[in-house]
TIVOVO-385678 format. One record per residue (C-alpha): x negated, y, z negated; residue number from 1; residue in three letters. Coordinates in pm, whole numbers, plus 50000, padded with zeros to 5 digits. Layout:
! residues N
<minu><c1>X</c1><c2>Y</c2><c3>Z</c3><resi>NUM</resi><resn>ALA</resn></minu>
...
! end
This chain:
! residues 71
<minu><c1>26365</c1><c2>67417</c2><c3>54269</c3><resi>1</resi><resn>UNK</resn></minu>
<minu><c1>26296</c1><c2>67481</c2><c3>53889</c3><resi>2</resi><resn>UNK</resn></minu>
<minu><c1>26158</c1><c2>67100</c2><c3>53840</c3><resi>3</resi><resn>UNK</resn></minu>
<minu><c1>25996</c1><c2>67079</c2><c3>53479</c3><resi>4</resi><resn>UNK</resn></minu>
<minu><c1>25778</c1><c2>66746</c2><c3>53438</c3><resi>5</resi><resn>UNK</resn></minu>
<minu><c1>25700</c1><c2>66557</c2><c3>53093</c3><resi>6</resi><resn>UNK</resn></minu>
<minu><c1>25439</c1><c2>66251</c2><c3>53098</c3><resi>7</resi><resn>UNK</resn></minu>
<minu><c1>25340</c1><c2>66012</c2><c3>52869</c3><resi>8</resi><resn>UNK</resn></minu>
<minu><c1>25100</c1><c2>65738</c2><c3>52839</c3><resi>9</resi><resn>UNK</resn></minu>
<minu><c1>25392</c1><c2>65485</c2><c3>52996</c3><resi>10</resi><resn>UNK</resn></minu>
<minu><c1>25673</c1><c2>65773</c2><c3>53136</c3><resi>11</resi><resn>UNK</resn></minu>
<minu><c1>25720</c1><c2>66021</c2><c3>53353</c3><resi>12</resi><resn>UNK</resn></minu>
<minu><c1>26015</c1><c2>66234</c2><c3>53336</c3><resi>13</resi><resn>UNK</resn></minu>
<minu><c1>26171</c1><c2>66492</c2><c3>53538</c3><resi>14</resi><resn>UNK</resn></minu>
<minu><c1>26428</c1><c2>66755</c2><c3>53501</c3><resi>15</resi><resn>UNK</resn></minu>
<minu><c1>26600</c1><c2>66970</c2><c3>53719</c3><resi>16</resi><resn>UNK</resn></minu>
<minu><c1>26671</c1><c2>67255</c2><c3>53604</c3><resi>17</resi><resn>UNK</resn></minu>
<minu><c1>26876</c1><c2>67393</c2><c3>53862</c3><resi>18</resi><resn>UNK</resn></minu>
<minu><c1>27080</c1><c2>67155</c2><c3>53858</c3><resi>19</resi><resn>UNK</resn></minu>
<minu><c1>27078</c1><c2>67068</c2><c3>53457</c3><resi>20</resi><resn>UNK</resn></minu>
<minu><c1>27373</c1><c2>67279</c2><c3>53276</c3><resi>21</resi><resn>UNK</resn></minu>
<minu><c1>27309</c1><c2>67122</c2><c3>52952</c3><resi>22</resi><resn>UNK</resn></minu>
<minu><c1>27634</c1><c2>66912</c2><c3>52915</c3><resi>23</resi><resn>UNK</resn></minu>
<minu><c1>27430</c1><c2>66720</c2><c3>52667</c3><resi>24</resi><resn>UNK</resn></minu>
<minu><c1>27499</c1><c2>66334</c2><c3>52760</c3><resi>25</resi><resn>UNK</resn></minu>
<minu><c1>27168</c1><c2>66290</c2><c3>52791</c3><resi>26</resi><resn>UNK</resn></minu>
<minu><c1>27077</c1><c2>66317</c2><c3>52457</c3><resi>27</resi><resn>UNK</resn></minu>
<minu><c1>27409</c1><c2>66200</c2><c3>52300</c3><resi>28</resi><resn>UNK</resn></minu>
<minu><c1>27371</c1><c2>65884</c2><c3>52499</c3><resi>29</resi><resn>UNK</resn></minu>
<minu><c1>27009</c1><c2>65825</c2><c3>52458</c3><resi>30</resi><resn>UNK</resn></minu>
<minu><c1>26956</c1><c2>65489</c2><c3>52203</c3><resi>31</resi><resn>UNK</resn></minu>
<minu><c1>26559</c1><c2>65714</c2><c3>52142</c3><resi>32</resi><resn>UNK</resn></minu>
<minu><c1>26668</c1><c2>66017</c2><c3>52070</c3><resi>33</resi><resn>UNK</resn></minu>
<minu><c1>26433</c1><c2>66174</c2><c3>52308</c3><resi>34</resi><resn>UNK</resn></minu>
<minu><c1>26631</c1><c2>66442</c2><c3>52442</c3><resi>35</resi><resn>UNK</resn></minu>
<minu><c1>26712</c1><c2>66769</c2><c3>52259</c3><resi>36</resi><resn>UNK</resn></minu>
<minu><c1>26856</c1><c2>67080</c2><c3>52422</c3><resi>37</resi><resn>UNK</resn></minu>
<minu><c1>26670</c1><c2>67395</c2><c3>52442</c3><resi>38</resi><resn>UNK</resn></minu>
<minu><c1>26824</c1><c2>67755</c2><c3>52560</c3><resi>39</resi><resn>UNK</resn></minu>
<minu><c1>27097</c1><c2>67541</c2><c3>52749</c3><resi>40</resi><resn>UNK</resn></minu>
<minu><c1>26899</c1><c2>67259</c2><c3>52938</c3><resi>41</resi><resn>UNK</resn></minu>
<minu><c1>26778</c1><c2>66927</c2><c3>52820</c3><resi>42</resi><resn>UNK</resn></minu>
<minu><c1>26385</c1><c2>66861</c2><c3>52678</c3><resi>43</resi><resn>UNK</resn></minu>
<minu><c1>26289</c1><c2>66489</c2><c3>52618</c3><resi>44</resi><resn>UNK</resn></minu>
<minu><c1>26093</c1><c2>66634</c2><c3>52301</c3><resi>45</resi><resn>UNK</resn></minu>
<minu><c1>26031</c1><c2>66268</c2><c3>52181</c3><resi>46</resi><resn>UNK</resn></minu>
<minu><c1>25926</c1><c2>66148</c2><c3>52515</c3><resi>47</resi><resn>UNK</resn></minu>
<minu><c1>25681</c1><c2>65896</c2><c3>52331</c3><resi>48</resi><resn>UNK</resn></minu>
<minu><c1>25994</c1><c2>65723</c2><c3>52168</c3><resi>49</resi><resn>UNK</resn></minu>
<minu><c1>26125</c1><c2>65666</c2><c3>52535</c3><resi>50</resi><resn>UNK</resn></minu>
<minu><c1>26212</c1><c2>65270</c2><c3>52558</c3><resi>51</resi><resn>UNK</resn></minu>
<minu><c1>26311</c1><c2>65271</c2><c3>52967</c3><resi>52</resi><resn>UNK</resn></minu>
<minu><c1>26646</c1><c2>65162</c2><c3>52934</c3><resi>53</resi><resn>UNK</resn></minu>
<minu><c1>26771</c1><c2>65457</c2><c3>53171</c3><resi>54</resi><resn>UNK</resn></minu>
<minu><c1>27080</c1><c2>65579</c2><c3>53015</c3><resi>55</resi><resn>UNK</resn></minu>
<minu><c1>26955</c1><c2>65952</c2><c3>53038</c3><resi>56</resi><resn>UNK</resn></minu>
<minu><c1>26934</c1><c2>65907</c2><c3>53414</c3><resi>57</resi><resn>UNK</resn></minu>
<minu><c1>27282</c1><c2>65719</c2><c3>53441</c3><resi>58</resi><resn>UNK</resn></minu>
<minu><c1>27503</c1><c2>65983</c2><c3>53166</c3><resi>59</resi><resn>UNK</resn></minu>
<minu><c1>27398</c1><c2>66285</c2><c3>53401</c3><resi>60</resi><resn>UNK</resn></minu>
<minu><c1>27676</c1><c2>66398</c2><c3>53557</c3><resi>61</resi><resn>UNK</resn></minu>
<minu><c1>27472</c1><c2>66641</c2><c3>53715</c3><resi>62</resi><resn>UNK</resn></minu>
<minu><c1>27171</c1><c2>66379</c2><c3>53796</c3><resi>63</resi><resn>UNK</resn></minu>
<minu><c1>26942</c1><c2>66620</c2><c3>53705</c3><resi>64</resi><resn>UNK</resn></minu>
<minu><c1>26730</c1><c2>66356</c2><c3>53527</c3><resi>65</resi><resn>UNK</resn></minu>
<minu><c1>26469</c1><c2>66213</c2><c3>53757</c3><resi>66</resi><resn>UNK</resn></minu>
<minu><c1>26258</c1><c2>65854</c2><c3>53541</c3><resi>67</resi><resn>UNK</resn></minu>
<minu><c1>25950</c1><c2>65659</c2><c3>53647</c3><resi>68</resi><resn>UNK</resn></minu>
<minu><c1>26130</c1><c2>65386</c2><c3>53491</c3><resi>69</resi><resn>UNK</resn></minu>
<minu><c1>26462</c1><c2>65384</c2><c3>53671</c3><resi>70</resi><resn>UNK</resn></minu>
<minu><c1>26354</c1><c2>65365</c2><c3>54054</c3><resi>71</resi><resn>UNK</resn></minu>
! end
């Protein structure tokens, strides 16, 4: 499993990367803009901007997107 991990002082988010195929809901959906995508997968580059409201994690259609915040 290619998991990749991001943390901040309140977050903690996961992505798949196996399973990402950067579709790009994520961060079209996302009310933050934390997400970005990079060489075809998605990057929550402004992870610190992250309010919790779990929209990344329900857009996914691949639920690649694992949040602290979304149980």
């Amino acid at each position: 499993m290619d998991l990749k991990m991001w943390k901040s002082d309140t977050v903690t988010i996961k992505v798949d990367y196996d399973k990402c195929q950067g579709h790009g809901d994520c961060a079209d959906a996302c009310p933050s803009e934390v997400y970005e995508l990079s060489d075809g997968k998605t990057v929550p580059v402004n992870i610190d901007e992250c309010v919790e409201c779990c929209t990344c994690v329900e857009t996914c259609p691949e639920g690649a997107i694992d949040h602290s915040a979304c149980g």
